[in-house]
Structures are given as C-alpha cells and as structure tokens.
N, C-alpha and C positions, 0 to 999 in steps of 0.2 A: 598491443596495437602497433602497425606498421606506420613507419612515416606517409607512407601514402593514405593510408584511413586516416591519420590523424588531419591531414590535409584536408582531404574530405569532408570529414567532420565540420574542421573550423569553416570550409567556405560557406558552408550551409546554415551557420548560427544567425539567427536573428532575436532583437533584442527588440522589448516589450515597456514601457515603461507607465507611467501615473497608472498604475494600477490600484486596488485596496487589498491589502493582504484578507485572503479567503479563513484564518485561524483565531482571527480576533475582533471584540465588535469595535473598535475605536477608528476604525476608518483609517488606522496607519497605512502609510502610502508603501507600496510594493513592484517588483516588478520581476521580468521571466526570461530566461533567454530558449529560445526555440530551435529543437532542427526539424525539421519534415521530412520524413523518410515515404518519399515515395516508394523507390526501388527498394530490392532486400536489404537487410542490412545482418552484419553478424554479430552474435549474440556473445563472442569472445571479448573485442573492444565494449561492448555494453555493458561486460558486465566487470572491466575497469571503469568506465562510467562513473558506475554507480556511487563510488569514493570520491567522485567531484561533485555528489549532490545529483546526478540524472536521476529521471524518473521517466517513465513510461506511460502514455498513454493513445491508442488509438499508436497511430502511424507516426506520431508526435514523441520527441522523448524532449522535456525539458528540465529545467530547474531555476529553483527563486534565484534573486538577485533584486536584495535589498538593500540599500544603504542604511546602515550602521545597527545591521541585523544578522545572525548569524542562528536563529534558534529551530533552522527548518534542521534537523540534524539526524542524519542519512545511521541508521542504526543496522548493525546483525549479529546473528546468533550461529555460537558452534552449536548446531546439533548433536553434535556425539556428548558434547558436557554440559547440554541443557538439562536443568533440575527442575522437576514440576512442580508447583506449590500444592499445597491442599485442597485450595479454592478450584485450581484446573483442574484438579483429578474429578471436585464433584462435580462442575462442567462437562468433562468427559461421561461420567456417570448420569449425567441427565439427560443427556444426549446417546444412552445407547441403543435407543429405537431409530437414531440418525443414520443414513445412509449416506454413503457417499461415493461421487462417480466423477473419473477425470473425462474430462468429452474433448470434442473440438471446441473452436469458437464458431459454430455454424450458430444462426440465429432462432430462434423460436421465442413465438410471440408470449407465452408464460413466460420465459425471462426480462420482457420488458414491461408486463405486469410488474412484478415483482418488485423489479427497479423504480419505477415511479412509484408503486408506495412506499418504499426506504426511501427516497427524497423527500415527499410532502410527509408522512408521519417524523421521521426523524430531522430531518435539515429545515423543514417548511419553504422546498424550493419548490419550483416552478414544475411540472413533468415533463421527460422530455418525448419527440416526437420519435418516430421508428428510425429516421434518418439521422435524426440526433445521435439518437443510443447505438446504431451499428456503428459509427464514425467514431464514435470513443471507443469502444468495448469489444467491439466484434471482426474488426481490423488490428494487422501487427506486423511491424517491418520483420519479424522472425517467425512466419509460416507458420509450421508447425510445432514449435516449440513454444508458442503461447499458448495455455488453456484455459477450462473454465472447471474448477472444482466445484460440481453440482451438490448441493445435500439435499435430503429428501425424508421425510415421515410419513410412516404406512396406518391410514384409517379407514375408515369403513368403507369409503370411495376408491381407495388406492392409493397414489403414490403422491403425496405433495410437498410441491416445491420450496424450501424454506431456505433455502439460502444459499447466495453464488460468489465465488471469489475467483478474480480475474487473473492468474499469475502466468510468469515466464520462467520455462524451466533452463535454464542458463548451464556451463561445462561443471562447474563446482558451485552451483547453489541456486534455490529458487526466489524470486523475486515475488514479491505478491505486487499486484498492481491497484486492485480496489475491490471491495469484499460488500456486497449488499446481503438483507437478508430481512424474514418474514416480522418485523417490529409490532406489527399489529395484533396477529395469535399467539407466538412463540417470544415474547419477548422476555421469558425466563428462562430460557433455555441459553442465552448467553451464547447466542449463535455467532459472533466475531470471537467470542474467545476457543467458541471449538474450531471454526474454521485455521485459525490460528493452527491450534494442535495440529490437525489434522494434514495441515501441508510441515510441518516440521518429523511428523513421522512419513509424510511422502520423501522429503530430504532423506532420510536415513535409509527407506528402500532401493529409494534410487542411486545411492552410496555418495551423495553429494554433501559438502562440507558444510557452508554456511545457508543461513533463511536470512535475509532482507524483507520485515517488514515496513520498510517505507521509512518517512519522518516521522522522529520522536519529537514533539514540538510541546517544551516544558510550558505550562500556566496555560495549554490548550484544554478543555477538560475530554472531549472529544478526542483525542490522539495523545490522554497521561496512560493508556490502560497499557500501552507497549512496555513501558518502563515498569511490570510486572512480569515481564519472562527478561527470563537470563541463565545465565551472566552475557549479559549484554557488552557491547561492543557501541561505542560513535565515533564517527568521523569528520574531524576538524581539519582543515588546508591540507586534508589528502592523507592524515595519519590518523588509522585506528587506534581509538586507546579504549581501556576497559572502562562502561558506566558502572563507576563505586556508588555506592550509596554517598559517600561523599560530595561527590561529583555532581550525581542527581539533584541535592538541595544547592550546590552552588548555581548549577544552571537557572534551578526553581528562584532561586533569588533574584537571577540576574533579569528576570523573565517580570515578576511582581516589579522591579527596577524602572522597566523598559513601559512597563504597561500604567504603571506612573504616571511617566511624563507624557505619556498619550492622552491620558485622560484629563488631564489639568492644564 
C-alpha cells in the first residue's frame, strides 16, 4: 500500500462505539471502525487489510474494535497444503449433484428469497427488504472482482437454488465475504462446508495462494466449523502464526474465561 492510500484510508475511518457484540448472547459491549468506499477502491491494499482484521461488506469494509477483546481473529489457508479431512470428502460426496456457477453480483430476486430464509430459519433475524440486501451484498468498491459463487440442484423442475457465497477475488487469494444457503430442504447437505471446498479449489484454479475465510471466533458455535480446515493460519497485531491444535484450546479457554465474567 502506497503512502498516499494509506492516507486515504485513515482519513475516511470512522469509529462506532456502545455496540453488542453480534457472536455472543451476553450482551458484551462492542464496537467497529468504518471506511465507506464510495469510489473504487483497489483490492491490492485490501488485501493487506485483511491482517489488520478488515472485512468487507457492501461498499463498507470494517473491523471489530473491542475493548479488552481480541477473539474476532482474521484466519487463512494455503491452499496448495490444504489437507481434507474425511468428514469434507463425504460433504463433497453428498454434494455431487451440486452445481456450481461463479456470476456477477447482478441482482435477482431468487437470491433474495434465499437470503431471508437463511436469516429467519437459521439466525431468527428480521428479513431484509430488496434495498437492504442489494446495499450489503450486491455492491463492492472492487467492480468486478467481487462475485457470487451460485450452487444449484437439478430436479424434476429444474434447477434450484441452494446456496450463495459472497466473495472477492483479490492478486494472491480469495476472500469469502458471507455464504447463505437453502437451511430448510438441504440442510444435510452441509452446504457452508462445500461452499467452503469449492471456493478453495477455485483458489488453486486460479493459481492464487491463500483462502480467507473470514473470523475464527473461539466459543462462537456458529463460526467454531472454520477451525476444521487447515492447517490454518491467524492473525494477531499483524503477524500470521500457525493455528496448533495447541493454540486452538488456548484460545478456546481464553474465550470460556472472557464469557465468565460476562455472564456473572
């Protein structure tokens, strides 16, 4: 990143505060810092970003900023010495009437079906409106290098929709940004963990290095499934180090620790 983008960058930060952290239900106090990318933005400083904790969403790229929390923690994978467990292989296997298709981020209204029932069947949130959902989802200060990783099952109607994953395809690795999918009919199908596969073999087509799945956030039960591919990678004050299994239950402790004193 040039001293001028980084300039950029920081003039446009704004900070967010008495928030409730959206990972846990104890109502700990959270808070965000924001940039707004109206104009383009490039996807080379983005995707040193992502080592400080950014994340992407809509036009928006932020990240937590909690006092005396540290567990949102920005995790990836080499793909070239990703090892697949046996559990993903029959994921893969269950899934090989799944199709799959990289598109634009152009809108259609089956994807926003979709979307509100993965929020009311799985989170029991609110639905959101067409204006809502294009404004996250369907917008991206990097044009054309955002997509939408479509999956699809063929039955006696044709082709349907089961499951969409929002990523940016960045210089050396893809980022995944938010992954919905059909929770109601297919929910054996383990459609986040093929989704998953399926953009870590787009990495290796497209000869790119690392996959960023987003935050690993330990004692989350919603966002522990990450910390089943690897050999994973997190990033702590900007140095990647390897998640050991060691590592893993020290976090996991510090996480039952923290979630303690919240609750008492």
């Amino acid at each position: 990143m040039t001293p001028k983008e980084i300039l950029t960058v920081l003039r446009s930060v704004h900070r967010l505060t008495d928030l409730t952290c959206p990972y846990f239900e104890d109502l700990r106090p959270s808070g965000m810092e924001i940039i707004n990318c109206e104009s383009r933005f490039s996807t080379a400083p983005y995707e040193q970003m992502l080592s400080l904790r950014f994340r992407r969403t809509g036009k928006m790229i932020y990240r937590p900023l909690c006092h005396g929390c540290s567990l949102c923690l920005p995790v990836r994978l080499n793909v070239h010495e990703f090892t697949i467990s046996k559990s993903q292989k029959h994921v893969l296997e269950r899934n090989k009437d799944t199709s799959c298709e990289l598109v634009s981020l152009s809108y259609h209204p089956e994807y926003l079906a979709l979307y509100n029932t993965y929020l009311i069947k799985k989170h029991g949130s609110e639905p959101h409106t067409e204006e809502q959902y294009i404004f996250e989802h369907h917008q991206s200060p990097f044009q054309n290098h955002s997509k939408i990783l479509a999956c699809y099952r063929t039955n006696e109607t044709g082709k349907v929709l089961v499951a969409l994953s929002y990523i940016d395809i960045l210089p050396d690795s893809i980022s995944s940004c938010y992954c919905v999918y059909d929770i109601e009919h297919y929910s054996k199908l383990s459609l986040g963990i093929f989704t998953m596969l399926k953009e870590i073999e787009l990495c290796k087509t497209l000869g790119l290095h690392w996959y960023y799945p987003g935050f690993w956030v330990a004692g989350c039960k919603t966002m522990e499934y990450k910390a089943n591919f690897g050999p994973l990678e997190y990033c702590l004050h900007g140095n990647w180090t390897p998640l050991t299994p060691e590592k893993k239950e020290s976090i996991r402790t510090l996480s039952s620790i923290l979630s303690e004193l919240y609750n008492n």
